[in-house]
N, C-alpha and C positions, 0 to 999 in steps of 0.2 A: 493370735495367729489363727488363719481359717487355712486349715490342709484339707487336701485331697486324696485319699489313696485309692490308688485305683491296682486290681491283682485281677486273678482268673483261675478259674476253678481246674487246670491241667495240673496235678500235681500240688500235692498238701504246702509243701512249703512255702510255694510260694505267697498264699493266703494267706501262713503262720508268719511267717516276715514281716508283713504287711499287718497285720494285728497287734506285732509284739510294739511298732511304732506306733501306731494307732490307740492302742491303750494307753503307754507312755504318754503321750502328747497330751490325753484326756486326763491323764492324773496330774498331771503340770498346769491346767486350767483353760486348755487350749479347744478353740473348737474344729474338729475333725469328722468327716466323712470316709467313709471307706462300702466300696461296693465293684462288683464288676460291669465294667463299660459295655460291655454286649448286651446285659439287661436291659439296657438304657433301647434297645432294638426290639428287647421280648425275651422272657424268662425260658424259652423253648429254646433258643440260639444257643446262649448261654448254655444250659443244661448240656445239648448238645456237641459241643465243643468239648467241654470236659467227661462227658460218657465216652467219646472215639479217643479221647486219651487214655482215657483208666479200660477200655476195653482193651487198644492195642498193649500197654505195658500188662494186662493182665494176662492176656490170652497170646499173645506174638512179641514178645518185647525187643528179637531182633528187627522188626519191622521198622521197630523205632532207633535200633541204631542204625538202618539204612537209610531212613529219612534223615537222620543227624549227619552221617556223612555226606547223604549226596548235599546237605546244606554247606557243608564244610567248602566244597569241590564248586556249588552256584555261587558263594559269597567270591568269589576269585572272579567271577565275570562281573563287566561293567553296565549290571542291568538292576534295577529294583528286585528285593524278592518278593515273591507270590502274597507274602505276609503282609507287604505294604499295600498292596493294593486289594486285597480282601476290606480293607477296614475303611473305603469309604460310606455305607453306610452309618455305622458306631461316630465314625468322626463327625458327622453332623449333627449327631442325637447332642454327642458329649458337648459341642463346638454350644448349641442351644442350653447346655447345662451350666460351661460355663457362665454364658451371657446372660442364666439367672440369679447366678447363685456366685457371692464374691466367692474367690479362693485366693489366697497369698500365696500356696506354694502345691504343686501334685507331687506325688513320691509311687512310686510304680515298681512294685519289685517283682517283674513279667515282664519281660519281650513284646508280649502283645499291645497293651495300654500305651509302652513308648513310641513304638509304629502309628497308633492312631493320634498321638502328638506332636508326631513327626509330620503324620498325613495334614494335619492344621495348622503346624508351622510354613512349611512351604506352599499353604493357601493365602500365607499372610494374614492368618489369625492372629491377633494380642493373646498372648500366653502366658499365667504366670509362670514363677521358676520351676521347674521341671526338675526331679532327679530320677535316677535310674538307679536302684536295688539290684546285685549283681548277687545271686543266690547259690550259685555256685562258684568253685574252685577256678574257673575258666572263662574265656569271654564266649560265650558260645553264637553260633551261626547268627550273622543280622544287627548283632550289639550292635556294631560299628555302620549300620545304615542307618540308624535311628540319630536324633538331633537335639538329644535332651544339654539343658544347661549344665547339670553334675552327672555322676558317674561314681557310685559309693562301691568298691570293690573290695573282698573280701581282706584282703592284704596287701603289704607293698611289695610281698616278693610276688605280685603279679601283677605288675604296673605295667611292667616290662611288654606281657603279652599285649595289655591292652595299647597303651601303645603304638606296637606292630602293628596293630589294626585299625591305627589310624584318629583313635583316639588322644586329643590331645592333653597333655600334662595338668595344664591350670585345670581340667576340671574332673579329676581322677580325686577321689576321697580315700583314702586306705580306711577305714572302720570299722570295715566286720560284716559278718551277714547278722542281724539283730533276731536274738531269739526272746521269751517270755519271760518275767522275770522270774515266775514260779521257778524257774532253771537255775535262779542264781544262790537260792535260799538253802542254807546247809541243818539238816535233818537227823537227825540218828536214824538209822537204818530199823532197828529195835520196833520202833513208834511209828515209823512209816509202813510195816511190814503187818504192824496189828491195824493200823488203819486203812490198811486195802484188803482183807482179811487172809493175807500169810500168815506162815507159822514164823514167826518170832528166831527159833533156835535151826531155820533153817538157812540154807547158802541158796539164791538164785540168781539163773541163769537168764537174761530175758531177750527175745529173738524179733524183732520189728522186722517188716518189710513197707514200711511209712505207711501212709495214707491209703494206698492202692492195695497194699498184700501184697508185692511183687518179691523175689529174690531167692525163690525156692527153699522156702517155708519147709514142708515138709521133710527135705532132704536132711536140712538143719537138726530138725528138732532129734531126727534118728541118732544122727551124729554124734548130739550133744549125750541123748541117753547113752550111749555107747561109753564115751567118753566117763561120766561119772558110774556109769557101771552098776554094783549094789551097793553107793557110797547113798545111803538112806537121810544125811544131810544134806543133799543138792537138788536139785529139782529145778524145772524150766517152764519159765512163763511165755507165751507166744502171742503177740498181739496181731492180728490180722488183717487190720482196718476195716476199708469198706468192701473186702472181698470175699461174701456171705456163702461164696460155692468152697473156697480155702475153709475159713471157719468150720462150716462144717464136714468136710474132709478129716481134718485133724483131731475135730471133736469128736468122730465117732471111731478112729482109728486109736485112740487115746481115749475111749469113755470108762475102760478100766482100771490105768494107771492114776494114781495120786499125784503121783510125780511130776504131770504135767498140765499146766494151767491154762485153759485157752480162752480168749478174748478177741471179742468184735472190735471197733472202733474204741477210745477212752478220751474222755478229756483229762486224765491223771496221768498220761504219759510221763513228766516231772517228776511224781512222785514213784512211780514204777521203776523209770531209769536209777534213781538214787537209793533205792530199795534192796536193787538185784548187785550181784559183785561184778558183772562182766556181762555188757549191752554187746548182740550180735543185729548188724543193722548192713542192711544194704547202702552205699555209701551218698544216696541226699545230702545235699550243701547243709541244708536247714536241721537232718535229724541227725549229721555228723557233729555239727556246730552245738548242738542242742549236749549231747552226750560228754562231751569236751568242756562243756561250760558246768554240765553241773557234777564234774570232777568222777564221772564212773570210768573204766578202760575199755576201748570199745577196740572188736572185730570186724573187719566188711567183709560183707558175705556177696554175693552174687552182685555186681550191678545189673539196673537197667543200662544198657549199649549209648555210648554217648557221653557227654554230658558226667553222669556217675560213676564211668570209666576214669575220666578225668581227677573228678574228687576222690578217688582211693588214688589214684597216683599222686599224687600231690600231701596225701597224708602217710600215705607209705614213706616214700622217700626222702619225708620230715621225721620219723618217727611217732609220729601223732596217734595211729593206730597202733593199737599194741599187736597184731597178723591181721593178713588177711587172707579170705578163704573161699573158692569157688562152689561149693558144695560139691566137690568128688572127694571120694579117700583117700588121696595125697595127700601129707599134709595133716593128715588128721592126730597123728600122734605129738604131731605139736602144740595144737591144739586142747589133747589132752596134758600136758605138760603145763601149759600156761593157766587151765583151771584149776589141776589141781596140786600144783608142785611151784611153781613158781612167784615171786614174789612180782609184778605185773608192775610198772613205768612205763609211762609212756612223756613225752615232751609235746607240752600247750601254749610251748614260746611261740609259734607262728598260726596259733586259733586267737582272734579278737573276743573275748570271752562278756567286752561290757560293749560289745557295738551299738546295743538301742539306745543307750543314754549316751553316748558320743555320737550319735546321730541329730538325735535330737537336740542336746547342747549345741550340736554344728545351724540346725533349724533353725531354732531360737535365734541365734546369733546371727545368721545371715537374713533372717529378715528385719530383727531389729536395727541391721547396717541398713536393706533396703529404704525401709518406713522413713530412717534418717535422713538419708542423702533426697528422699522425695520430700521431705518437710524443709530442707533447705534448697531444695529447687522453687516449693511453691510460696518463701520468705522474699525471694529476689523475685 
């Protein structure tokens, strides 16, 4: 099989998604590309694109759930969105990509890439199969303009929405959103604790705000100190990602305490999450899924507006999160209750925990129907 994945740098997950296939497909002997399609225009564009993201969620993140609703409120009118017709350029570069380079199948786990395959569909470009990676809880603004042949969403108890939006049945996949498989592998905490250099005989806490730093970091971290108080076995890890003004905020407000461990970006996120007793994360499809999959009880804390709104409602009123919590002091003595007093459940019946390999198995198998029915077309 020759894939294509195509993602965009707006948000870590969605790159993670599209990697965790992308590996898979490579370890099964398959040959795969994976890159972002605005490259294909100039690494400036690209870059670009994903900087006024991770700016607006870092610095104004209501910004971005006004932009999500007014998209909520344009997808109701009977017009293209703005997103469609941004990408005739990229649609050209890619349209010349593919007519170098065989591809049996693209898999797109971004909004953007399906637009630009939208945009060559309805030029009447030959396109191979197409799917669409639903990376969050919800169908969000647009899903339903784009034209791809599948539609892999994260569950069946949300068929229903997409659906409504006009999405039809045959090409809805329930599967999961696909996470690494580093997430699936079970660890002693012990071993994993000496190998990121924790202390071994301590309890930690560990506070993500994904890829961006977003979810009010700081507010948290106070919180959780409060919370464990002078219990001299708890301690709290904060990962920051790529948001270097956070980092060192936290680092030098905390360059005395022991108690509190800070961290830029990690590729060990897997081993961190399975490390700590209780992941507090802002609610991403991808580092919700991620936390769920490799069995720790996770918190949402702040979303980004939007979108991540969505994903803690949807885990809330599964039980799938064990609380969640906005970063004010309401609330926070349950919080303390649930670290340090209670015995923490939560239910992982409605998280797809093996989506990349049920992805991929689905790949495999629909192209080897494809290949088939063309080798008995070109026998007659």
């Amino acid at each position: 099989m020759d894939a294509l994945i195509l993602s965009c740098g707006t948000g870590g997950g969605h790159n993670a998604a599209g990697l965790a296939v992308y590996e898979e497909l490579k370890r099964r002997g398959h040959h795969a590309e994976m890159f972002d399609p605005y490259s294909l225009v100039g690494s400036r564009i690209s870059r670009n694109i994903a900087n006024v993201y991770i700016r607006m969620v870092q610095k104004a993140p209501h910004m971005f759930g006004f932009l999500y609703r007014a998209g909520n409120i344009y997808r109701k009118l009977p017009f293209r969105s703005p997103v469609y017709f941004f990408n005739k350029k990229p649609a050209e570069k890619l349209e010349q990509y593919l007519y170098e380079n065989h591809t049996d199948i693209v898999v797109m786990p971004h909004l953007f890439p399906a637009e630009i395959m939208t945009y060559l569909k309805n030029k009447g470009v030959s396109l191979p199969k197409t799917v669409f990676i639903a990376t969050d809880y919800t169908c969000i603004p647009f899903t339903e303009e784009t034209e791809c042949d599948y539609y892999i969403v994260p569950h069946e108890d949300l068929i229903p929405e997409f659906l409504g939006r006009g999405i039809s049945l045959e090409k809805l996949k329930p599967f999961g959103i696909p996470v690494n498989r580093a997430f699936d592998k079970s660890c002693e905490k012990d071993r994993l604790k000496r190998k990121l250099g924790l202390m071994p005989d301590k309890h930690y806490l560990l506070i993500v705000g994904g890829s961006v730093g977003a979810g009010h970091l700081p507010r948290t971290v106070e919180a959780l100190l409060w919370c464990i108080g002078r219990r001299k076995d708890y301690s709290v890890v904060v990962i920051c990602g790529s948001n270097k003004k956070l980092f060192r905020k936290i680092k030098r407000r905390y360059r005395k305490n022991d108690r509190v461990v800070v961290l830029k970006s990690t590729d060990r996120m897997a081993d961190y999450m399975k490390a700590c007793e209780i992941i507090f994360s802002k609610p991403g499809g991808l580092s919700s899924t991620e936390a769920v999959t490799a069995g720790v009880p996770l918190v949402h804390i702040a979303p980004i507006p939007g979108c991540e709104t969505k994903n803690r409602s949807y885990f809330a009123k599964r039980k799938i999160s064990a609380a969640r919590w906005n970063g004010d002091w309401h609330g926070i003595r349950k919080i303390k209750k649930l670290i340090l007093h209670d015995e923490v459940n939560f239910n992982r019946e409605h998280i797809h925990t093996n989506a990349r390999n049920a992805i991929c198995d689905w790949l495999e198998h629909s192209i080897a129907q494809s290949q088939s029915a063309q080798g008995d077309v070109s026998e007659r």
